[in-house]
N, C-alpha and C positions, 0 to 999 in steps of 0.2 A: 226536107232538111233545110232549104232554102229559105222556106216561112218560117223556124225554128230558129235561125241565125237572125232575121229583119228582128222578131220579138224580141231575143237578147237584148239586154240593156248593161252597161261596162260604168262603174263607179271607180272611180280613180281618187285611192287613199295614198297619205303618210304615212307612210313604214319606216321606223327606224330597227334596222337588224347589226349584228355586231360582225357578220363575216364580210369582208370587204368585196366581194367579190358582187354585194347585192347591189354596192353606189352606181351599179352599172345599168340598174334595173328601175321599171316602175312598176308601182304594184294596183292593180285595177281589181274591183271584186265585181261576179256577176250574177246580175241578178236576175232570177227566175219570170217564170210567168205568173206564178203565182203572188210575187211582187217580194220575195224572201232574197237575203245574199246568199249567193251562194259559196263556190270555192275562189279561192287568194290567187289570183298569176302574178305571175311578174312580166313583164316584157322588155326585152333589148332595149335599152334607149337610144342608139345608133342604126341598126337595121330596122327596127320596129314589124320584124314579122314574127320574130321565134317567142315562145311565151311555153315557164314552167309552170307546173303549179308551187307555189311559193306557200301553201298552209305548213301551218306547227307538223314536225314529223317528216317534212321531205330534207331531202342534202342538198347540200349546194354542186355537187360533182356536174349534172349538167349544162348547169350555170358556167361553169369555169371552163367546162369544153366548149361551147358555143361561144365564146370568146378568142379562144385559141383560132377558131375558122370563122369567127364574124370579121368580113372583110370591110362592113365600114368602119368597125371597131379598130382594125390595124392601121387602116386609112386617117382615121382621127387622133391616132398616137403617131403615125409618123410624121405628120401635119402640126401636131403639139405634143411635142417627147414632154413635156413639165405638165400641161394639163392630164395627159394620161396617168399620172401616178395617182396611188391609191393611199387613201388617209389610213393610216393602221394607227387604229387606238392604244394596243401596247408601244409600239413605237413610240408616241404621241410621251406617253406617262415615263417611261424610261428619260428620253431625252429632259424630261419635264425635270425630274428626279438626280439627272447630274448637272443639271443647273442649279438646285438646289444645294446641292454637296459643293459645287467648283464657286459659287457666289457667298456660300455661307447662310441664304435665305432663311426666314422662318418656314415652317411645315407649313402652317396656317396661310399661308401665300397662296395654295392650294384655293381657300375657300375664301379668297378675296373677292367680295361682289362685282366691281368694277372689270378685274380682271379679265373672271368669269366673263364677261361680256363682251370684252374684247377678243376672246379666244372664240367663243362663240360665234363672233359678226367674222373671222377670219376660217373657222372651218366649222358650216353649219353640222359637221357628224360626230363634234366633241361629246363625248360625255364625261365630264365633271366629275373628280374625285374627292375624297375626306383627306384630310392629313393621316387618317390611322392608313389610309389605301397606298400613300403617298412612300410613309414611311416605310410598308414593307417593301417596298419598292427601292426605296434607298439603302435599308438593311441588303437587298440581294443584291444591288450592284455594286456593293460595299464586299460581298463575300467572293460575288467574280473578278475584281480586281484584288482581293487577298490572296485570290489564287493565282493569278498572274502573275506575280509580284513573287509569289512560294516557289513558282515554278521558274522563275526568273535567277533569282536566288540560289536555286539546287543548281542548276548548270553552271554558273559562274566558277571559275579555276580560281581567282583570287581570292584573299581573307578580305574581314570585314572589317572596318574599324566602325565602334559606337560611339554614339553620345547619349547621354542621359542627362535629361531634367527634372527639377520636381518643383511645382509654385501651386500658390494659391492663389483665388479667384477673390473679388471683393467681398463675396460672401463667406469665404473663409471656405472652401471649399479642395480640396486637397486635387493635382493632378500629377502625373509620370508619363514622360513622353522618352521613347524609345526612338534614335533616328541612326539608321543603316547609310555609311558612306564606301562605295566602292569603286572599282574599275572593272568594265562587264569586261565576255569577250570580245569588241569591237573596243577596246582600250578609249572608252569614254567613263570619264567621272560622272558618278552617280550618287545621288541621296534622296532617301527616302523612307519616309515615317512609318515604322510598324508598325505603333502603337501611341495611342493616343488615348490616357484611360484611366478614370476616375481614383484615385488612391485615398482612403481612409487611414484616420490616423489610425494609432501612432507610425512617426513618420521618422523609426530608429533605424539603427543601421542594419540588423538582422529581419527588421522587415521589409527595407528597400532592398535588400541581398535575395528573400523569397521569392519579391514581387518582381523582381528583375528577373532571376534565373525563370520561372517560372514562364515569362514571357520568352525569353530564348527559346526556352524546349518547345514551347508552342510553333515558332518559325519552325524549329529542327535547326538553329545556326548553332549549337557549344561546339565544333568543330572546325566550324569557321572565323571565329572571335580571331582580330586579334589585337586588339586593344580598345579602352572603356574610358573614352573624358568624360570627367564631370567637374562641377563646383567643388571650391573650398570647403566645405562642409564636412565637419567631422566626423558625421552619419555615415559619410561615404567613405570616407577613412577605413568605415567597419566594415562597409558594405564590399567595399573592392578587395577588400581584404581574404574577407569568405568566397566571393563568386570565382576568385582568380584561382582559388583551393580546389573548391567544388568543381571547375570547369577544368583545369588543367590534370587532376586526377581520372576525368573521363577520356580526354583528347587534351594532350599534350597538346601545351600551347607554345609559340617562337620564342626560340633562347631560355624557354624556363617561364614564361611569363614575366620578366625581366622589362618587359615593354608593354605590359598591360597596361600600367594605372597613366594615364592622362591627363595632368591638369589644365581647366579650360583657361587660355591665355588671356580672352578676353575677358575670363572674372578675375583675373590675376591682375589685369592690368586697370580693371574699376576700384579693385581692392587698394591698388596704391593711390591714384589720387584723389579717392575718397579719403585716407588718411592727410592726404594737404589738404583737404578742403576742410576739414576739422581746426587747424591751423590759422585759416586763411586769413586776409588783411581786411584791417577793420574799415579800407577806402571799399573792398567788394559789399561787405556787407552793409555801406550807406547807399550801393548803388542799388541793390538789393532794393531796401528801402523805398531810393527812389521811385523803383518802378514800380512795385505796391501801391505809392503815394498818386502817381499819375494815372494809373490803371482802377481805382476807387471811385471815379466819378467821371459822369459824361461832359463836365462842365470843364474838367482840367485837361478830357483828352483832347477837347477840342481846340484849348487855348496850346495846347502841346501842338497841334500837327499847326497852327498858326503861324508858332515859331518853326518849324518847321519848312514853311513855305518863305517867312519873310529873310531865312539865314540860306536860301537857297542850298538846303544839304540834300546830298542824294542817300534819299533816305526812304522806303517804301514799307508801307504794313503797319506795325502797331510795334510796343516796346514787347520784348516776351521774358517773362520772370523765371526763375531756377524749379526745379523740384528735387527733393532734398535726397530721393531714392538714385535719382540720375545725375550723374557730375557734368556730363556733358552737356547738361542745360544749364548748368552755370557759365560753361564757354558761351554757348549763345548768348546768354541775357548780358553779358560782358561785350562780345561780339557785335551785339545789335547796339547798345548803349554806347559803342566806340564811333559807331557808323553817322550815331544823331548827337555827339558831341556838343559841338554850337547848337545847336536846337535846345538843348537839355540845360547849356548854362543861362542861357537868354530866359528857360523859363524859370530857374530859379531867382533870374533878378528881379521877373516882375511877380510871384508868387510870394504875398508878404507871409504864409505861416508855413511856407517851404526852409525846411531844416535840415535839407540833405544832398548840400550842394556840393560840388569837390571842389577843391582847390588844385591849383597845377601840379604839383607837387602829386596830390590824389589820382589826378589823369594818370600821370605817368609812373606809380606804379598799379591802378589798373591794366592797364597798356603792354606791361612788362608781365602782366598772369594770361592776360591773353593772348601772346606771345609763345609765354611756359607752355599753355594747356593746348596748341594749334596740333602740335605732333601726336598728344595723347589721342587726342579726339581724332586726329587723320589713321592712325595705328589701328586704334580699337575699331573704324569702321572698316579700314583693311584685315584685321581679325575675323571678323562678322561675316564677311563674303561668304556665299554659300554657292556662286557660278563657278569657281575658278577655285583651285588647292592652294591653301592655306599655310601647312606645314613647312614648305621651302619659305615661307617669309618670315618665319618665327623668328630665328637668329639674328638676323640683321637687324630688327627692328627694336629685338630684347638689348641687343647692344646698345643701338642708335638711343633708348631709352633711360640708360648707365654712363650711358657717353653726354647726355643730356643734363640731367641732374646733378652730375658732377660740374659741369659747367656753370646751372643756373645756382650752385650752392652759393658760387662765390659771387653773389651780388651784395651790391652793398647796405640794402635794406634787412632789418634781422626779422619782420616777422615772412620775408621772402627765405632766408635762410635756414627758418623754421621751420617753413614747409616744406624745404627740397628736405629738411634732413629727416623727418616725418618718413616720406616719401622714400627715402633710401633705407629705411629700414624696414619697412615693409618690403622690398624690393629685394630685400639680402634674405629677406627670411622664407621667399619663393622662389626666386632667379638668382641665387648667389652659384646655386648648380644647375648650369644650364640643360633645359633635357637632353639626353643625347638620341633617342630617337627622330627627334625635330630636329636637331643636328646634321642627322644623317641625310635626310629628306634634303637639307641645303646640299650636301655633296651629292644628291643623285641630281640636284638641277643642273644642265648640260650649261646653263652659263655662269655657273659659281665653280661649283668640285670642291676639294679638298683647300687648294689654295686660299680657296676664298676666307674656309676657316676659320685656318690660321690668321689670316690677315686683318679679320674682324678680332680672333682671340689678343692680337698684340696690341692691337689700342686700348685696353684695359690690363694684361697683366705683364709679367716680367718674363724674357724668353725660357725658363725653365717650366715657369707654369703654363705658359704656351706649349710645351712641348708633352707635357702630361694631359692635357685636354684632347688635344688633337690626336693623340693615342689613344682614349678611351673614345674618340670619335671612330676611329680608323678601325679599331679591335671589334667593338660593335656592329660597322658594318662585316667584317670577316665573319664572326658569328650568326650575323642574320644569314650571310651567304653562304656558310655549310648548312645551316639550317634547311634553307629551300633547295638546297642541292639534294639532300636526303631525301628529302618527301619529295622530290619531281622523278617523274618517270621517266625523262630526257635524261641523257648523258650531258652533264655542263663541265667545262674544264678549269682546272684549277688555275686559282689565280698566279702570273707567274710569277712574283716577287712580293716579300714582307713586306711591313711599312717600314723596317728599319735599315734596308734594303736599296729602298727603293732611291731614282737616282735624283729626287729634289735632293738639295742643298738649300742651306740657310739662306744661301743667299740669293735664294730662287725667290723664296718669298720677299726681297726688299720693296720696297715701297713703290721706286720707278718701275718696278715690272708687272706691280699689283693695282693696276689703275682703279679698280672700285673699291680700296682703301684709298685712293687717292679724292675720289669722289665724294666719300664718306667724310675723310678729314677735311674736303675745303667745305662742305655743309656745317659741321660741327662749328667752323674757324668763321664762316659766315653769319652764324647767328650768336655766336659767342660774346658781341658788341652788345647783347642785352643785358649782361652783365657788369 
């Protein structure tokens, strides 16, 4: 046997296997006397005495016990806890795959050459997938987090509120986005997207009422609804109209569904000063101009930032022009053109077929729209938050925005008077009745309540209709609160006094004792000098 071991001769190949258990191993083949290979081992790479046979057909089971008692093998992980881990190629492809999804990547990233060889030079036991491999891959971590998210959903005690949207893409491409806002049980806000999902026309109100409900039942939420924003849109007019039927006939919805339909504030409040911007003063639309005029050649931007540097303004970046779907990019282009001022007349003195210069006069009422337009544009981005709850700031700001325009009506320019009064009717024909839902949400904030209400309601109307508003605020919440006293399975105690009852007096709410009316008027009285 002795002489039979010297003959032996051991050929040491490259094996690439998929079980991870082999990275541990080298594979030698041996070769006969006859000069043929024979059978496949593997051998320990840390003990280098234990050896399986490793051809097609054997398990890896002894492989994986000989590690469990290879004492240089425990000795080389306890030596190097991060070298001892093991490369798992699913692993590898999953994590690959929600980088894909959380970055937005293309599929085809997958099969990027360079890449590929970076991944490569960093774990020689990659192997290299297609976008079709990639995808299914993304598809199933796309269904384990659907399921998460279901099961998440089913245990939560609170109702839901949605939002719906619907846009098209540049290629005309139709989509509907479903977005779930709630309070888990650890009393943290929450939001998050069901559905994100191609929609075909026609794009009317009984087929976004389908394609809506149908996406519900799919969660398993008509039972949980309890209220749907959307856009202005007439479509939805229809559409909220049937799903509130349909839903509410299965699973009673709060107060009657009384509180379903939503309108989204932030398109309410693009809808009104898109109607001033329709209006607007023929000094914005030279400034307009202007910045066209500089922004069309490399020869005038450069004599722009010249003046620029020789008018020492603090002034950084380039000019930025409006786009006519966005209002608040005419704040900017206004904004930024306030900022480069001297810059901007210095170049029109020396620009002899520059035609669109302002005069002082021009400054100052551009000056006085960028002034108007600071609150809208601060508002609609306080709308927009999607960290922090939204619905306690409705109120104050729907006021703060009536409280506004009434002020900027009275300036003395008329095409500025044209556009607050534009602006105010647009404004009465959505917010003349304020939601009282959103209302409500003010008086659950622990630093407003009911007082605050009021105190916002009387800087716009006269105390009797003060007193009507704040009843229909007051009466609502009593209804949401028999509401959930019915459906909870706790015993909750009745409120102990009406609101008509109850012991505010008129003159609880006066001014000196209602400091964030006090707050509100020296604001209003502060910027009222624009006028």
């Amino acid at each position: 046997s002795t002489s039979k071991r010297k003959r032996e001769e051991w050929i040491q190949i490259d094996e690439h296997k998929r079980a991870p258990v082999w990275l541990h191993y080298e594979f030698w083949l041996l070769k006969g006397e006859d000069g043929k290979l024979d059978t496949k081992y593997a051998f320990c790479k840390y003990c280098r005495e234990h050896k399986y046979k490793a051809s097609s057909g054997y398990g890896t089971s002894n492989a994986s016990i000989h590690l469990k008692s290879c004492q240089a093998y425990l000795k080389f992980v306890a030596e190097n806890p991060h070298s001892g881990a093991v490369f798992n190629q699913k692993v590898f492809i999953r994590l690959f795959a929600e980088a894909i999804m959380f970055h937005s990547y293309s599929l085809s990233i997958v099969e990027h050459e360079k890449l590929r060889v970076m991944l490569s030079y960093l774990q020689p036991q990659v192997q290299h997938v297609s976008r079709n491999t990639i995808l299914k891959y993304c598809v199933k971590e796309h269904e384990i987090l659907k399921a998460t998210l279901h099961s998440k959903l089913d245990s939560i005690d609170s109702r839901i509120c949605f939002t719906c949207d619907c846009w098209s893409t540049i290629t005309k491409h139709g989509y509907l986005t479903i977005t779930a806002h709630y309070v888990d049980n650890e009393w943290v806000l929450r939001s998050r997207i069901l559905n994100f999902r191609y929609f075909p026309p026609p794009h009317k109100g009984h087929d976004i009422y389908a394609f809506v409900l149908g996406l519900l039942k799919e969660w398993g939420l008509e039972s949980k609804t309890f209220s749907l924003t959307v856009d202005n849109a007439s479509s939805n007019d229809v559409m909220i109209t049937l799903l509130k039927s349909d839903i509410h006939s299965s699973s009673p919805l709060p107060c009657d569904g009384k509180f379903f339909h939503v309108r989204c504030c932030a398109h309410i409040l693009n809808l009104i000063v898109q109607s001033g911007m329709q209006t607007i003063d023929v000094s914005v639309d030279k400034l307009r101009q202007l910045v066209l005029y500089i922004d069309a050649s490399d020869i005038r931007k450069c004599k722009f930032d010249q003046c620029v540097k020789e008018m020492n303004v603090d002034f950084v970046g380039k000019l930025q022009y409006d786009v006519c779907t966005r209002w608040n990019s005419t704040y900017k282009m206004i904004k930024r053109c306030l900022e480069a001022r001297k810059a901007i007349d210095l170049f029109a003195t020396r620009e002899s077929n520059f035609d669109y210069g302002l005069s002082t006069n021009e400054w100052e009422v551009v000056e006085f729209v960028c002034k108007f337009l600071e609150p809208f544009n601060d508002i609609t981005t306080l709308f927009s938050g999607s960290d922090y709850p939204t619905a306690n700031l409705y109120l104050l700001h729907v006021v703060a925005i009536e409280k506004w325009l009434v002020l900027a009506h009275n300036h003395n320019v008329p095409s500025i008077q044209l556009m607050c009064q534009s602006m105010m009717e647009k404004y009465e024909k959505y917010w003349s009745d304020h939601a009282i839902i959103l209302s409500v949400a003010v008086v659950l904030d622990l630093r407003f309540k009911l007082k605050f209400v009021k105190g916002l309601y009387s800087m716009l109307y006269v105390p009797s209709e003060v007193d009507v508003r704040v009843r229909k605020v007051y009466d609502a919440m009593v209804e949401l609160y028999d509401f959930y006293r019915s459906s909870s399975s706790q015993t909750i105690p009745l409120p102990s006094q009406s609101y008509s009852n109850r012991s505010h007096s008129a003159s609880s709410y006066s001014s000196h004792q209602f400091s964030t009316a006090d707050f509100m008027n020296d604001f209003f009285s502060s910027n009222s000098s624009c006028g």
